[in-house]
N, C-alpha and C positions, 0 to 999 in steps of 0.2 A: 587954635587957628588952623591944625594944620589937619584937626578934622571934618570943620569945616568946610577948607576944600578939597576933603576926600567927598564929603558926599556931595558938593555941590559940582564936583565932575561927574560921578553918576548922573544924579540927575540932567544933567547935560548930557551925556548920553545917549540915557532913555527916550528923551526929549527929542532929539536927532532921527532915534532908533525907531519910534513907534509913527514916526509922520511919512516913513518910507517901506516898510513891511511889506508894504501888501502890491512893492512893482514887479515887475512880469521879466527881467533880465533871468537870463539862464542861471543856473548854479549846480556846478559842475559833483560830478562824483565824490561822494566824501572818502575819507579814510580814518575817521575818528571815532572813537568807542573803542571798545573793547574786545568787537566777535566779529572776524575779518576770514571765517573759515568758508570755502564757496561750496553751495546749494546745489545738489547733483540738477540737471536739466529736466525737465517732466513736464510732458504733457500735458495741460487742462482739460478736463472731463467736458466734451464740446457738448456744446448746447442742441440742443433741439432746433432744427432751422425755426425761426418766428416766435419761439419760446422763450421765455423768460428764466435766466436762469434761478434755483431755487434760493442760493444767498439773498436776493433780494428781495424777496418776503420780508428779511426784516430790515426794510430801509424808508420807516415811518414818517420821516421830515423827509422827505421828498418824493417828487411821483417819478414813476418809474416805466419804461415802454418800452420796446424794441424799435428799432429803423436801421432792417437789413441784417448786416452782421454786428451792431452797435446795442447796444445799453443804452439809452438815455435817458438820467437825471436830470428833473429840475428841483434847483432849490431857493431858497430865499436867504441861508444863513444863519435866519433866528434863533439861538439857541431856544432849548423846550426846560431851561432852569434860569436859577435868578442871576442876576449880577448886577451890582453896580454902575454898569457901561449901560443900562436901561435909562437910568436919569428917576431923580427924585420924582417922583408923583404916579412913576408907572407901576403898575402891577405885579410887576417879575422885576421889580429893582429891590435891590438889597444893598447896605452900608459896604465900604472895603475891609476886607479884614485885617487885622496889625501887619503892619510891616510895605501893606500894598501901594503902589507911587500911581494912583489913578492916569491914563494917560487924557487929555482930553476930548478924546471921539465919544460919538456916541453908538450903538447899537443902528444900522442902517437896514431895512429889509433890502434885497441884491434878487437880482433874478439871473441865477447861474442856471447853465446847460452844460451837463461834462456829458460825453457820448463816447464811449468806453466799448471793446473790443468786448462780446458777450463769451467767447472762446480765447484767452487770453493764451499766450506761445512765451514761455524763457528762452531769454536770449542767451546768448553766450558770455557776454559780462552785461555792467550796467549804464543805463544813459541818463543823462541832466535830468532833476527836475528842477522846475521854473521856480522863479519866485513870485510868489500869491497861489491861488490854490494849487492843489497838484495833486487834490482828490477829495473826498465829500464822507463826511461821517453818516452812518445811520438815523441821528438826527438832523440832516441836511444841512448840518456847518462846515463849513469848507476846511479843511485841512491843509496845511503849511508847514514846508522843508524846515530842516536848522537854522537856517538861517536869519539874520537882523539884516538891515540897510547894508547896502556895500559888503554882500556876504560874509559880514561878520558874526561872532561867536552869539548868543541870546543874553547871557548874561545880563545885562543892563537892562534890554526887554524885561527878561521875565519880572523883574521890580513891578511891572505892570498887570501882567494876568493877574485874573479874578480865583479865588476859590478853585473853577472848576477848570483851570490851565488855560483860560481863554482871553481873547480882549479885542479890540475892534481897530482896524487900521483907520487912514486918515478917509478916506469913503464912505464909513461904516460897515466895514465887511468885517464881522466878526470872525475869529477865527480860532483855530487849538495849531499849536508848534508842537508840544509838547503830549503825555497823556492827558483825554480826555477821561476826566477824574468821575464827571458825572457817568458817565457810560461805562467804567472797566468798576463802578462800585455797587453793581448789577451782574458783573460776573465777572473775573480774572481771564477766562477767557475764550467772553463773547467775542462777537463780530463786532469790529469797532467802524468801520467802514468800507472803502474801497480806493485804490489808486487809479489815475488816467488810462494807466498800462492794462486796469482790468482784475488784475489780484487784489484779495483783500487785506483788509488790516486787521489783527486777531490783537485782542489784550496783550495782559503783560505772562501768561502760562499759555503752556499747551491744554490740549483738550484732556490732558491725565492729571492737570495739576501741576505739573512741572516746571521750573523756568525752561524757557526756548536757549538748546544747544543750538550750536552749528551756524549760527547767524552769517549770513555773507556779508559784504560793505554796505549791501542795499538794505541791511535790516531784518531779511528773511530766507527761510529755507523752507525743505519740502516737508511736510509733515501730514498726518491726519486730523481733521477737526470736525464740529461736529455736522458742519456744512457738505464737506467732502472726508466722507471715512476711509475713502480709499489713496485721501492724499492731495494733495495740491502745494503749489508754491506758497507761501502768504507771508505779509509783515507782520511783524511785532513789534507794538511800543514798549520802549526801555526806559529806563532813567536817565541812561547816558545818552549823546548824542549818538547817532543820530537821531532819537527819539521814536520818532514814527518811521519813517526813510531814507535813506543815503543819496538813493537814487531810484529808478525803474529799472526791472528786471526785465520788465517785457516792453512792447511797443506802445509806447502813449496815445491815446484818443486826443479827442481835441474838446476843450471847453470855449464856448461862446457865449 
């Protein structure tokens, strides 16, 4: 009985956790994990006025332009692999794998616009990101803070992602909290995406191979990659929370 209602609270939970994901309330600076050391400040390699900077070459699931001093994405969220969260009969659906607690959304196309500072500035410490997106993977699926419902721990969520760390809130807006499995299993460390702020999102290594020293609260520090060899700020997805980022280091864009 009384495992029962162990899992029958999970699943309550979960249940709770995945019909609220994807609201838009702030969520403040974390301070969990494990690499709490702070990122010297540096400069981003500015852009070309009208140019495009060169990271975005590879950001394949989304079209990509300049207006002004911004970046503009658009994306749809679809992932470009299978899952479950597609629905029996589609083309890119796949069965849950053991253990997964399917939530009941289904995959939605979304017409997201994030418009991102193309010359990105660190700040002195870090600010909120929101909850729902708070930045856009190279395959045009939105990316998502730590957080569940009521900025609570994922725990119970993750019962629900698919295979490749993903799952779709109550609108269909698919999405990754965690590593995007499909993308860092193409390189340890490729460009995984980008934040509102402008900086990007690298694997789970540096460009030598390495695991990422130095991590500040926000998930990243300055390093060389192979986007910018001379250096830049960027995040790393971890294991631990904060996963992908804590917070923004730099100044957030605005998505519409």
């Amino acid at each position: 009985m009384r495992q029962k209602a162990r899992i029958a609270a999970v699943t309550t939970a979960l249940a709770v956790a995945v019909t609220a994901c994807g609201g838009r309330s702030p969520a403040g600076p974390t301070t969990t994990g494990t690499t709490t050391a702070t990122a010297t400040p540096t400069p981003t390699p500015a852009a070309t006025s009208g140019s495009l900077p060169a990271m975005y070459t590879h950001f394949y699931g989304a079209t990509v332009s300049m207006e002004g001093s911004n970046v503009v994405l658009r994306a749809t969220s679809v992932p470009d692999h299978p899952s479950p969260y597609f629905g029996a009969g589609h083309a890119m659906y796949e069965a849950p794998h053991a253990g997964m607690q399917i939530n009941p959304n289904r995959i939605t196309s979304q017409s997201l616009v994030f418009r991102v500072p193309s010359s990105p500035t660190v700040a002195p410490s870090g600010s909120d990101t929101p909850m729902g997106p708070m930045g856009v993977a190279v395959n045009g699926v939105a990316l998502f803070n730590q957080y569940a419902a009521g900025r609570s721990p994922l725990d119970a969520e993750i019962l629900s992602f698919d295979r490749y760390n993903g799952h779709p809130q109550q609108q269909g807006q698919y999405h990754y909290h965690l590593e995007p499995l499909f993308l860092t299993a193409q390189g340890s460390s490729r460009l995984v995406g980008v934040l509102l702020d402008g900086f990007p999102v690298y694997g789970t290594r540096d460009m030598d191979g390495r695991t990422p020293s130095g991590l500040d609260v926000c998930n990243g520090h300055v390093a060389a990659t192979a986007d910018f060899p001379a250096g830049i700020y960027h995040y790393h997805v971890t294991s631990a929370a904060p996963y992908i980022a804590g917070c923004f280091r730099g100044n957030a864009g605005t998505l519409g």
